[in-house]
C-alpha positions as CSV (number, residue, x, y, z in Angstrom):
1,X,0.0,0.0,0.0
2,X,1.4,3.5,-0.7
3,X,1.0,5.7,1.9
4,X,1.4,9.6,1.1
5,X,0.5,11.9,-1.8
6,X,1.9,10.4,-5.5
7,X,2.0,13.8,-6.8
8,X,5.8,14.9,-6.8
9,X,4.9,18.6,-7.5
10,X,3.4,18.7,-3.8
11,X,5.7,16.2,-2.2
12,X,8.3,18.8,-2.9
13,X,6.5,21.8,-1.8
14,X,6.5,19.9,1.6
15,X,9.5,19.4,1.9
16,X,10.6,23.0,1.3
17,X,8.2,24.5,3.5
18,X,9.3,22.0,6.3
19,X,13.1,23.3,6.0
20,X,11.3,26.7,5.7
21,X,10.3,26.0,8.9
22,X,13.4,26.1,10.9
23,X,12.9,30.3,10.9
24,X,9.1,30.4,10.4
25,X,6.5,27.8,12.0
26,X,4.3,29.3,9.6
27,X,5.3,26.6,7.0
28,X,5.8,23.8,8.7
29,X,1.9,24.6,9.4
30,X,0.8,24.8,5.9
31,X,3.2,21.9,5.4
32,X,1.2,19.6,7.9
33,X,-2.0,20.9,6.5
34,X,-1.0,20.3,2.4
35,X,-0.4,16.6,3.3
36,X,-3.7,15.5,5.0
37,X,-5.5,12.6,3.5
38,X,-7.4,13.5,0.5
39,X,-11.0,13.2,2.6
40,X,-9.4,16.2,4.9
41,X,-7.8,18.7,2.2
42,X,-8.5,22.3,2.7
43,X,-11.3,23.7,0.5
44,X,-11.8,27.2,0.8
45,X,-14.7,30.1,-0.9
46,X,-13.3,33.4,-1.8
47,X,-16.2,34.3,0.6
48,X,-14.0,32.9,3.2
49,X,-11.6,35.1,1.9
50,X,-12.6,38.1,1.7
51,X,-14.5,38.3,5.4
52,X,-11.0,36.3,6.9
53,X,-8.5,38.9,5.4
54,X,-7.7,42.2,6.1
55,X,-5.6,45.3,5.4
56,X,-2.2,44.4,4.1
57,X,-2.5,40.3,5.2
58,X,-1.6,37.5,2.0
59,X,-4.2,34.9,2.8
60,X,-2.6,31.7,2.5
61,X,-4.8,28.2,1.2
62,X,-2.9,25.3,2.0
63,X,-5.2,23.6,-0.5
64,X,-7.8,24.4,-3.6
65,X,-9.4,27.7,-3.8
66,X,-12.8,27.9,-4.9
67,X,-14.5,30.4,-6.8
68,X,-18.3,30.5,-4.6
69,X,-18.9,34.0,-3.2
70,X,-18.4,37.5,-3.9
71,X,-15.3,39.4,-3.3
72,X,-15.1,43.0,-3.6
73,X,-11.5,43.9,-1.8
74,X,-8.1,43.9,-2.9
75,X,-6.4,40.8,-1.7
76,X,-4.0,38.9,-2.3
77,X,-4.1,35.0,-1.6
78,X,-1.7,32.0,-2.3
79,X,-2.9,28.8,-2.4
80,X,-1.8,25.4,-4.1
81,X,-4.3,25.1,-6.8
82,X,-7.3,27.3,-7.5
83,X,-10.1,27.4,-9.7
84,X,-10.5,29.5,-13.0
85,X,-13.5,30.9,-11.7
86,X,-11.8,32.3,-8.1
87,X,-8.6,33.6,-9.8
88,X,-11.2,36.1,-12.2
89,X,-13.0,37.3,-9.4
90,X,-10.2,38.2,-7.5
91,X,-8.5,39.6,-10.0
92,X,-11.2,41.6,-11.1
93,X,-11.5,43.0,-7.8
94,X,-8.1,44.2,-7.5
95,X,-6.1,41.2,-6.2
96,X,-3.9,38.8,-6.9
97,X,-3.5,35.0,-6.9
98,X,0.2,33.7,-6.2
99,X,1.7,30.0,-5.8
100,X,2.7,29.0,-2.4
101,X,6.1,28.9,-3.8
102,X,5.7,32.5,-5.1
103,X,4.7,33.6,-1.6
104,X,7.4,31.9,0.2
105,X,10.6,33.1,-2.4
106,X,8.4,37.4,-1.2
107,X,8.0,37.0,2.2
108,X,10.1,33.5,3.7
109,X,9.6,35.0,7.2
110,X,6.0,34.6,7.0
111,X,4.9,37.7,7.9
112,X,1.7,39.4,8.0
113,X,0.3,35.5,6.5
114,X,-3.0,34.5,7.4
115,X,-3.7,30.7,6.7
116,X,-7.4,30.0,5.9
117,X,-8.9,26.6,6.9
């Protein structure tokens, strides 16, 4: 039986945020949280989004961003994979939609990161 994710991308992006780790818990967090079973992934609404965030925080989605709800704020979120219909909407508000590896080579100290569950 194989136990663990078979995609390579995201066994990678584990592991880097788990060295990240050593200066920021904030990874190993979203580290813990990216390699859940399948059953327990993080699914998150850009409704979600835009009520969780505010000012000048990145929200982070250790999992698939979903494009349900309105958004009307600037904000920008990172997330591992995200629908078409999310990345519009926020970018037609304003915002911007980054990898998780894009956030971490900005800001590796984590700051000002809000992860969304």
């Amino acid at each position: 039986m194989i136990r663990g994710t078979e995609k390579e991308d995201l066994k990678g992006l584990i592991i880097r945020l788990k060295k990240l780790g050593r200066n920021a818990a904030i990874w190993v967090t979203a580290a813990r949280m990216l390699s859940l079973p399948r059953r327990r992934q993080v699914i998150v609404n850009i409704a979600k989004v835009a009520e969780s965030v505010k000012g000048e925080e990145v929200a982070l989605v250790p999992g698939k961003l979903l494009g349900d709800g309105l958004i009307e704020s600037k904000v920008r979120v990172a997330a591992y994979a995200w629908t078409d219909t999310a990345k519009t909407r926020i970018e037609a508000a304003g915002g911007k939609v980054l990898t998780i590896d894009e956030l971490v080579k900005e800001n590796p100290k984590g700051t000002n990161v809000r992860i969304l569950r």
